[in-house]
C-alpha positions in Angstrom: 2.9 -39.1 -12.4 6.1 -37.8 -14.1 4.9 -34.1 -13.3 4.6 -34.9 -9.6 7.9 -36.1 -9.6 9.7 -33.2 -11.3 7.9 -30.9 -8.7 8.8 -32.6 -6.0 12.6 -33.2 -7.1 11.9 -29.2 -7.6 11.1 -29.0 -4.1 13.6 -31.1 -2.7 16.1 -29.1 -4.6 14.8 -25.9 -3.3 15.4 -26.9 0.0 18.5 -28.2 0.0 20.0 -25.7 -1.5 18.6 -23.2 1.0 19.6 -25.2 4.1 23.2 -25.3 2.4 23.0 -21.2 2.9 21.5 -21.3 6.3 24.2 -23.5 7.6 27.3 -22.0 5.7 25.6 -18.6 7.3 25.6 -19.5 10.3 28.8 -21.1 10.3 30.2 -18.2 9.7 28.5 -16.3 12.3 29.0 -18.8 15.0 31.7 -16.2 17.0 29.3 -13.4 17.8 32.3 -11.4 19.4 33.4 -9.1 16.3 29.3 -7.9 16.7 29.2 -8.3 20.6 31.9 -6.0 21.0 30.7 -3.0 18.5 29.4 0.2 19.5 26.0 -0.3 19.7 23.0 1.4 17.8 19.8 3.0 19.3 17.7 -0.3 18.4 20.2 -3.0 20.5 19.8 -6.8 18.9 21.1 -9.7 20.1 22.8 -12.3 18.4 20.1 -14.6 19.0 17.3 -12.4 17.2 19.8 -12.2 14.3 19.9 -15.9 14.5 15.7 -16.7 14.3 15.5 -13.9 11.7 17.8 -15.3 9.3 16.6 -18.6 9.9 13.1 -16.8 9.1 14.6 -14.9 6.3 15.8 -18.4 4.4 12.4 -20.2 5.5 10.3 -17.5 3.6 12.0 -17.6 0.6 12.3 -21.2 0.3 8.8 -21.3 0.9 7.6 -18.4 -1.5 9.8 -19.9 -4.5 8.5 -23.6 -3.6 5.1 -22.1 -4.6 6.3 -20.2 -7.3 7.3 -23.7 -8.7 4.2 -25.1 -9.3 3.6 -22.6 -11.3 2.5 -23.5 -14.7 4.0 -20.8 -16.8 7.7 -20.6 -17.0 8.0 -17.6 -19.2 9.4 -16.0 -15.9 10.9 -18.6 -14.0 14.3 -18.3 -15.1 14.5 -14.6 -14.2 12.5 -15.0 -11.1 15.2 -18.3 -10.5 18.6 -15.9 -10.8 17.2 -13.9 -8.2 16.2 -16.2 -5.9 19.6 -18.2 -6.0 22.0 -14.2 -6.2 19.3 -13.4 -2.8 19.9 -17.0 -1.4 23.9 -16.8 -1.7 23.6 -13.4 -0.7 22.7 -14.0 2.7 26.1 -16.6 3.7 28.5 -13.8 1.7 27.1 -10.9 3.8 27.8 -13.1 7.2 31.3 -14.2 5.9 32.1 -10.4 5.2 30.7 -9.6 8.9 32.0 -12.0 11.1 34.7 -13.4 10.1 36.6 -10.4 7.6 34.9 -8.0 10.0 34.6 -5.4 7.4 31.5 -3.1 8.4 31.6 -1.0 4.9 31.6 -4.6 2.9 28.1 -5.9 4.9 26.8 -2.9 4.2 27.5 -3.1 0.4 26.7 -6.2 0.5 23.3 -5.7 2.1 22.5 -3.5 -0.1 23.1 -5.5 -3.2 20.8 -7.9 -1.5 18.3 -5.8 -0.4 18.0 -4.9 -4.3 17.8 -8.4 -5.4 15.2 -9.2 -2.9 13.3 -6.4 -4.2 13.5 -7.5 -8.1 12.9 -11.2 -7.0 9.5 -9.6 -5.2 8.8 -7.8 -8.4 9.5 -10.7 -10.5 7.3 -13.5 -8.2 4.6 -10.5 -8.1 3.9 -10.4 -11.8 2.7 -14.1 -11.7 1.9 -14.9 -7.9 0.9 -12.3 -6.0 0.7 -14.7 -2.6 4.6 -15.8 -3.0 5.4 -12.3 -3.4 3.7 -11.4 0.1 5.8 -14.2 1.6 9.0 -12.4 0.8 8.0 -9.1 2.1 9.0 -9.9 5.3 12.2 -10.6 4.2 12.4 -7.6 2.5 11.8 -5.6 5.5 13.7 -7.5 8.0 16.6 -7.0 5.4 15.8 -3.1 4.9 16.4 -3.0 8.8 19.4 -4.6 8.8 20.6 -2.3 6.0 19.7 0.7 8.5 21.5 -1.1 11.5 24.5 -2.1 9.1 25.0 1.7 8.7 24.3 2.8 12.4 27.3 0.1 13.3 29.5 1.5 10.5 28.7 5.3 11.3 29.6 4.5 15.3 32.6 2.1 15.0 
């Protein structure tokens, strides 16, 4: 009974902390008119498709690592847990540096930082749970296209 509580507590914890991100992110990128008003790249997104994905984005993760939980062996839960939290705070600090200090070269550094984790934390959650990996890959590539639009926006503007 005591293990079913600890995972759940897990879980809850999990959650919270990633609908603490999603709402700090899109706190700060509530005034779409810093990216509204950019040059815009060849593929044009809304600020509303930005929205869903990073809602998406958030979702994944906290679903992939609420697997990766239950797992039995924590040899590699520790690692696997710095990269989940450094990709989950990632995601707030790269909107904060976008919309409100407007800084196009500082979201792209940070993306990439972030893109980076994401890929450690899928090489880390791939080494014991190859289905929780497959959940982040989405992420992954949503991210890697932001990275390319990031440096379209900073190239034009």
């Amino acid at each position: 009974m005591n293990n079913r509580i600890f995972f759940a507590l897990k879980i809850i914890l999990v959650s919270i902390l990633t609908l603490f991100c999603l709402m700090l992110s899109e706190s700060f990128a509530m005034d779409p008119t810093f990216y509204e008003g950019l040059k815009k790249t060849v593929f044009k997104v809304n600020s509303e498709v930005l929205l869903v994905a990073r809602c998406m984005c958030m979702l994944s993760l906290a679903i992939s690592f609420s697997i990766y939980l239950s797992s039995k062996d924590v040899s590699t839960l520790s690692d696997a847990l710095l990269f989940f939290l450094l990709t989950l705070m990632l995601f707030p600090l790269y909107s904060y540096i976008f919309y409100q200090l407007e800084s196009l070269n500082g979201a792209l550094l940070t993306l990439g930082i972030l893109f980076v984790s994401s890929v450690v934390l899928f090489e880390r959650v791939f080494e014991k749970n190859k289905v929780c990996s497959y959940i982040i890959l989405p992420t992954i590539l949503w991210i890697g296209f932001c990275l390319f639009l990031n440096y379209e926006l900073a190239f034009l503007n």
